[in-house]
N, C-alpha and C positions, 0 to 999 in steps of 0.2 A: 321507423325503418321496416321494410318490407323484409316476410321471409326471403325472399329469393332474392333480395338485395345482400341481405343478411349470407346465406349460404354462398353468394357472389364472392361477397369478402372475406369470407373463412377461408374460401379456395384461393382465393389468391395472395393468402397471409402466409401458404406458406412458404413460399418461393419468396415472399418478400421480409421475412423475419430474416431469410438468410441473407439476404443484401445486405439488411440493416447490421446483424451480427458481424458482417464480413466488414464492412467500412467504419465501426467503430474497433471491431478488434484489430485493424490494423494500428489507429492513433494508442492502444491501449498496449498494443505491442511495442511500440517506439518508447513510451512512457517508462516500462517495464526495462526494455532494454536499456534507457539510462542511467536506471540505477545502478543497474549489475556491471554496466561499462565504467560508472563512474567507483564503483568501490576497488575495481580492477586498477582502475588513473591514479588510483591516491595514493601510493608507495611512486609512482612516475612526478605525478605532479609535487611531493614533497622534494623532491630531489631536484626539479628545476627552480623553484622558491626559496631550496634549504632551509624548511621549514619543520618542526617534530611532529609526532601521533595527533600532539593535541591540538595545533593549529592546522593541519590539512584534514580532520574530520569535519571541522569548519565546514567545508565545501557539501558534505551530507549531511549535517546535522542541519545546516542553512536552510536546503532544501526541503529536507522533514518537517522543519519548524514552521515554514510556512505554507508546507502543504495544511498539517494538522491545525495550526492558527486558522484558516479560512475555510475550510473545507465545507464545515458545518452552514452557515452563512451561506455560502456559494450553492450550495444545496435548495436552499430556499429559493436565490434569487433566481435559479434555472427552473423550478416550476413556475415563475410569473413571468419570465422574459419568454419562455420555450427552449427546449433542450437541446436542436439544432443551430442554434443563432447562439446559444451558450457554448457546445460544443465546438465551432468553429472559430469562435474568438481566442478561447481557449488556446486552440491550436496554434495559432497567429500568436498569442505572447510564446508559445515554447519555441517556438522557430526564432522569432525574433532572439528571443534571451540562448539560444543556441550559436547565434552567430556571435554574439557578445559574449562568450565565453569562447568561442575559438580565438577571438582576439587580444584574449585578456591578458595585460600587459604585466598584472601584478595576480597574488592571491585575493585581494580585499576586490579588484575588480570581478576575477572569478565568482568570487561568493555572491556578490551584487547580480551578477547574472545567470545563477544558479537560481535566485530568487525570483527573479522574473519568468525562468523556464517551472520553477515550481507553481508559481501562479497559475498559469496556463495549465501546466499537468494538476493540478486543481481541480481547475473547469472541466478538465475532460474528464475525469476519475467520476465526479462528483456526479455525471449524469451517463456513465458507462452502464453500467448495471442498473439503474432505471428504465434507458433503452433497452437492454436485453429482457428484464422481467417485464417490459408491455407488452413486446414483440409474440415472445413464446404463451405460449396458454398453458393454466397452472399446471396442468397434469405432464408438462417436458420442462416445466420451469431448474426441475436437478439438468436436465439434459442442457440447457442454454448455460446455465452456470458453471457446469462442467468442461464446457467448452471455452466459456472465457477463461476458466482453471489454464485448460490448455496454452490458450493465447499467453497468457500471464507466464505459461512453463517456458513458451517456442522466446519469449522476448529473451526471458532471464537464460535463455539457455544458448541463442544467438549472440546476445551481447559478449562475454567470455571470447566464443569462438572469434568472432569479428576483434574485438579490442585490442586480445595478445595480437597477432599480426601486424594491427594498426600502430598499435604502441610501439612495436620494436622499429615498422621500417617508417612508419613517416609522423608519430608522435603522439601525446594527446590530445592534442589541438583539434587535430583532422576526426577526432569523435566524435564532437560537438558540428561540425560540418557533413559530416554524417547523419547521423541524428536529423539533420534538419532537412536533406532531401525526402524519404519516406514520410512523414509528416506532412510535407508542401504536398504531397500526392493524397493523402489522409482527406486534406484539405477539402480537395476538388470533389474527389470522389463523397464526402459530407456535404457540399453543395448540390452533388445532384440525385444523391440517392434518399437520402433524409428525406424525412415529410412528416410535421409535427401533429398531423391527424393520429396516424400510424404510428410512432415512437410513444405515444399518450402525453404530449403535452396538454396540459390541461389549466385553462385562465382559471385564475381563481373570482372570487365578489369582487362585484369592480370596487367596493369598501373595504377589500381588506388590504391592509397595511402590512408595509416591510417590518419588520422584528429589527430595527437598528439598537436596542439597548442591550437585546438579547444577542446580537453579531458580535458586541464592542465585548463585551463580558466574556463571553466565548471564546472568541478570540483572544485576550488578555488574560485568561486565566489557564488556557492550555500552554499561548508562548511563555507565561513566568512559570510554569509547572517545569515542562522541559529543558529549560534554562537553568533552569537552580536544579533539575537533577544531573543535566551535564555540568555546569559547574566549571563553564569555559575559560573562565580567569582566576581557577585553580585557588580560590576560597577557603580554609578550613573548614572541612566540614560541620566542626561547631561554632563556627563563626555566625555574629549577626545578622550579614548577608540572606547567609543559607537557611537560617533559621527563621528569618523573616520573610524572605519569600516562597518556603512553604507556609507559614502562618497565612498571609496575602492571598496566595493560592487556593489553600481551603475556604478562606473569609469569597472569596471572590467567586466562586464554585457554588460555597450557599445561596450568595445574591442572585448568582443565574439558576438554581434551581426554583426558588420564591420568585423569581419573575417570570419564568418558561410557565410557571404551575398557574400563573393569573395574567398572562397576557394574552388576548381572543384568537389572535394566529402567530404559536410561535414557531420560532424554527424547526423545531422538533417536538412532537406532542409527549412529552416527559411518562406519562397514563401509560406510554407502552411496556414500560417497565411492570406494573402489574400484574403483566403477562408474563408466566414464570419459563414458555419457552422463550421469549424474546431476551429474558434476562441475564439467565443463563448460558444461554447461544450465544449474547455478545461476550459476556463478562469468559468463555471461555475462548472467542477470537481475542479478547484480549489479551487473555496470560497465553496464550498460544505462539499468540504475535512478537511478544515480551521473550519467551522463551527460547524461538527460534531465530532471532535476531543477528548474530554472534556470528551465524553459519555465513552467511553472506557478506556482514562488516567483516570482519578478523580476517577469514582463511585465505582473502588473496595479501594481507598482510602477510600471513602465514606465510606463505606459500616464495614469495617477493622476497619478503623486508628478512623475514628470518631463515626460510631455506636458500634462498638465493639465486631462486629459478627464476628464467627468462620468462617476459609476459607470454609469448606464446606458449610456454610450460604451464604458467598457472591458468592461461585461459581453458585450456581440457582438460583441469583438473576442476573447475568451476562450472565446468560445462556437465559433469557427469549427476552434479546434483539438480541443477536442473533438468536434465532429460526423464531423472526419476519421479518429478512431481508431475511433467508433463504426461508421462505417461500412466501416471495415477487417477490424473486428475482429467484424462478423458474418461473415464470410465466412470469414477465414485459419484460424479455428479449424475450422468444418466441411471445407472445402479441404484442412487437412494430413493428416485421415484418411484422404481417399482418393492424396495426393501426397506427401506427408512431411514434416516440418516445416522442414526446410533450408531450403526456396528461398527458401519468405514469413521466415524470420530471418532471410538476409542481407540481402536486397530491405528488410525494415523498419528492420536498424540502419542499411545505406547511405544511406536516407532523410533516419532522424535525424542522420547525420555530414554532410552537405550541407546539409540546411536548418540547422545546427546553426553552418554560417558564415556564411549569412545573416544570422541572426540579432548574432551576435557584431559587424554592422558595422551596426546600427539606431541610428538618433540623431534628434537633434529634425527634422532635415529630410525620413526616410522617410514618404514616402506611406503612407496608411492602408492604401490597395488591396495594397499590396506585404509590409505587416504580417499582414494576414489571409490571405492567399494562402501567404506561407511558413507560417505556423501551420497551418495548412490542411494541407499536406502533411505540416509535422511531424507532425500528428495522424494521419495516414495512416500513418506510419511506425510509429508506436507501436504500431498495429491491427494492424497486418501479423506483429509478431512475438511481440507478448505471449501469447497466446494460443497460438500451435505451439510457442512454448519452454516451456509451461509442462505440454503435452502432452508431450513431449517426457522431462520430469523425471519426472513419473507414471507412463509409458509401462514404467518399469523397476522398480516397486515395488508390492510385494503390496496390496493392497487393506485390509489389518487394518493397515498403515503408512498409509495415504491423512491418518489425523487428524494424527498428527504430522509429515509432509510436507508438509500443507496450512498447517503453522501455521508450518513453518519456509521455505515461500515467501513468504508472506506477512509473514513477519518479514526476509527478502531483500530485497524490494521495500521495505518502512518504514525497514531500515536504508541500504540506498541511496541512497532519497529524502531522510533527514535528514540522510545525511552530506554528499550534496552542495547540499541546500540549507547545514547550516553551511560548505561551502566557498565556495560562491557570498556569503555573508553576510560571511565573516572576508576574500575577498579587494575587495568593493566599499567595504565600510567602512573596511577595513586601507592603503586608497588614499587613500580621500578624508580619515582622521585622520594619514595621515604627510602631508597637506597642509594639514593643521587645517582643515578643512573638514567635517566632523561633524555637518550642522545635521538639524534635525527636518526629517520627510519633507513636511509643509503647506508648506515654505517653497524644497523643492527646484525646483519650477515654474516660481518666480519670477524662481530663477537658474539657469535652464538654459542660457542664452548664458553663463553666467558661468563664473568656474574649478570654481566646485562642480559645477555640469551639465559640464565635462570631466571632474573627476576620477570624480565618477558611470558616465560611460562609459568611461572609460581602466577602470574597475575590473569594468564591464561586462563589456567587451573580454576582459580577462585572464581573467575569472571561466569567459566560454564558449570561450576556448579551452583552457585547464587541460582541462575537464570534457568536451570535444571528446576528448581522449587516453584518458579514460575510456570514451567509446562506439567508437574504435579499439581498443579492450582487447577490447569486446565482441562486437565482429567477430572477433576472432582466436578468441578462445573458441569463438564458435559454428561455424569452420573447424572447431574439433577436436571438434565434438559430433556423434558418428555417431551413429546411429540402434541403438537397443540389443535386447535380446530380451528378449521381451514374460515377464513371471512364469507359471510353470506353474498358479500359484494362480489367474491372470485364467481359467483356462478353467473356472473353478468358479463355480457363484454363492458371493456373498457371504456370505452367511447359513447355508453349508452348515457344521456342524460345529460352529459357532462358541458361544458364550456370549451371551447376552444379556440387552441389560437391559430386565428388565418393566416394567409401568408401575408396580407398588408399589417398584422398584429393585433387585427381587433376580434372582438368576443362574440361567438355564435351559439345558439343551443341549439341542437339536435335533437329533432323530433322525430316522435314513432310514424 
């Protein structure tokens, strides 16, 4: 490639990063906002099923489990198909499994079509953040990360707003019909803005093979992990059940670390771990993740089932913690480029480990003002650190790795999120059935003076501080995550050398 070729396309990368940035953060915003709309549905949707805590988390745990079961896997398969053609398919199952959940005549149908939108928000997760870290050039890589921070804040912070309204005057159904028009626009505009030159899709040896042993393992040993830690069919906890499928779980985890460490391309190059920032960096998105979980499953519970506020009451009271990550998390991400990302990670978990006792002592008699105000900052906390840790991980990995590190933070943060949402779920339920107090969540309201509304909070209680320990883990971590050196390959562009996939699918190299 010629100089002035070369400077041709620098100058017009960057007008075109922001295209790129703009049409996937919109499917990343719909993504985002599902969540947050569906955690808001699940005190509504229990009440039209007559169903308790622990069978209408069902509908999110479903979706987690199969985000985290595939993700890794999907990850792989969007660096060989191309991350445009991955990206768009994607899209196409969540709309589809969208519309199949506004119809859903039962809960069991529900979940079934939570699981098809989870596929899809998969795919798209899986190669969101790969396209943004090709896009940007390393020295704004906090700045693009920062911004899909944002995107990630404007979703969770949207959804609330939108949902209360929706829920009260025309139901939960019409969310998931929702949901699916932005998206079908997602769509179009990812058919014409895309272009897998530019996003850095990149063919791999036309001899290298898909990692299918390492997909089945992966997969199978994240869904029995998560499974037997929610503990959906209420098992004793020293039951053979539970105790065998953590035994399975660990057995099944070593097989796929002995086969990732000697297979010639596996999903994930395991060797990254050697590198004590990459280690670090994730194992603190982990307990991070784990930690602050509670805030977004529980409080419109909270908020619903045990204060007995209307959906549009708890939706702007769920909105306030999002507007403070949003607004964290424009900044910390541009900010760690030029400062480093330490300060804003400890300053964000210390956040979430104080607001995170607040919270753990909320009961019928806290003030409204004093609920939004700690969400508020919890939200700030979150913005403060998501974003430079996640710079922070990239920061140490070639750029031809960006797709399957993208898929396996991303599957860091789903497996976090479901596990401690099932932890938060198996210890408030696991309270209130050793009191035989078990009732449907339409009726918890009523008795919130009663022993059910204590046992409710006594399990509250316990739940955030367990999960408290968790975001102390996450701080220790981030003590030990220095700052690493940058890849030699980052002083190259992306595209130099490489393989590529054309728009008919077949493999080019690029020459000087």
């Amino acid at each position: 490639m010629t100089s002035s070729a070369t400077s041709s396309a620098t100058r017009g990368s960057d007008n075109y990063k922001w295209k790129a940035f703009w049409t996937v953060a919109l499917a990343l915003f719909v993504m985002v906002m599902d969540f947050s709309i569906t955690f808001l549905a699940l005190s509504t949707i229990a009440d039209e099923f007559n169903v308790t805590l622990r069978a209408v988390t069902w509908v999110a745990i479903a979706s987690s489990l199969t985000v985290s079961a595939i993700m890794l896997p999907l990850g792989r398969v969007a660096d060989m198909a191309g991350r445009k053609k991955f990206h768009i398919t994607g899209m196409v199952f969540f709309v589809v499994g969208a519309l199949i959940a506004a119809a859903a005549p039962s809960l069991g149908v529900l979940i079934a079509a939570r699981v098809v939108m989870a596929i899809g928000g998969a795919m798209g997760q899986s190669v969101v953040m790969a396209i943004i870290t090709a896009v940007f050039p390393s020295n704004e890589r906090g700045k693009g990360l920062g911004m899909l921070t944002t995107a990630v804040a404007i979703g969770a912070t949207a959804g609330p707003i939108v949902a209360g309204p929706m829920l009260q005057f025309f139901g939960w159904r019409s969310l998931f019909i929702f949901l699916a028009v932005p998206t079908t626009l997602a769509i179009f505009f990812a058919i014409k803005v895309l272009d897998d030159e530019r996003i850095g899709s990149v063919k791999r040896a036309p001899n290298t093979s898909y990692d299918w042993p390492g997909a089945f393992l992966s997969g199978t040993a994240l869904a029995l992990m998560i499974l037997t830690i929610s503990n959906p069919l209420g098992f004793a906890w020293g039951s053979v059940q539970i105790i065998g499928g953590g035994i399975v779980t660990v057995l099944l985890f070593a097989v796929l670390i002995w086969w990732e460490l000697r297979f010639s391309s596996p999903m994930i190059n395991l060797r990254f771990f050697k590198n004590a920032t990459f280690a670090f960096s994730s194992l603190t998105r982990l307990f991070g993740f784990i930690g602050a979980s509670a805030t977004g499953f529980l409080m419109p519970v909270f908020v619903q089932s045990f204060l007995g506020l209307s959906q549009s009451e708890a939706g702007m009271i769920m909105f306030v913690s999002a507007l403070g990550m949003g607004i964290a998390g424009s900044s910390s991400g541009r900010l760690s480029d030029r400062f480093g990302f330490r300060i804003f990670t400890f300053i964000g978990i210390a956040v979430l480990f104080i607001t995170g006792i607040g919270l753990a002592f909320f009961n019928s008699s806290t003030p409204i003002w004093v609920i939004m105000l700690i969400l508020f900052v919890n939200g700030l906390g979150m913005g403060l650190w998501m974003a430079p840790n996640m710079n922070a991980t990239l920061s140490v990995v070639d750029r031809k790795d960006y797709g399957a590190v993208s898929a396996f933070l991303n599957l860091v943060r789903n497996v976090g999120s479901v596990s401690g949402q099932a932890v938060t779920t198996a210890i408030v339920t696991g309270v209130m059935a050793a009191r035989g107090l078990e009732i449907e969540l339409s009726k918890l309201a009523a008795n919130a003076d009663g022993p059910a509304g204590d046992a409710f909070l006594d399990g509250w209680r316990i739940a955030f501080f367990v999960l408290l320990g968790f975001v102390a883990a996450a701080f220790i971590a981030a003590l030990f995550t220095q700052p690493g050196k940058e890849p030699e390959s980052e002083n190259v562009p992306s595209v130099a050398h490489a393989e590529k996939v054309t728009p008919a699918g077949e493999v080019a190299a690029e020459a000087d």
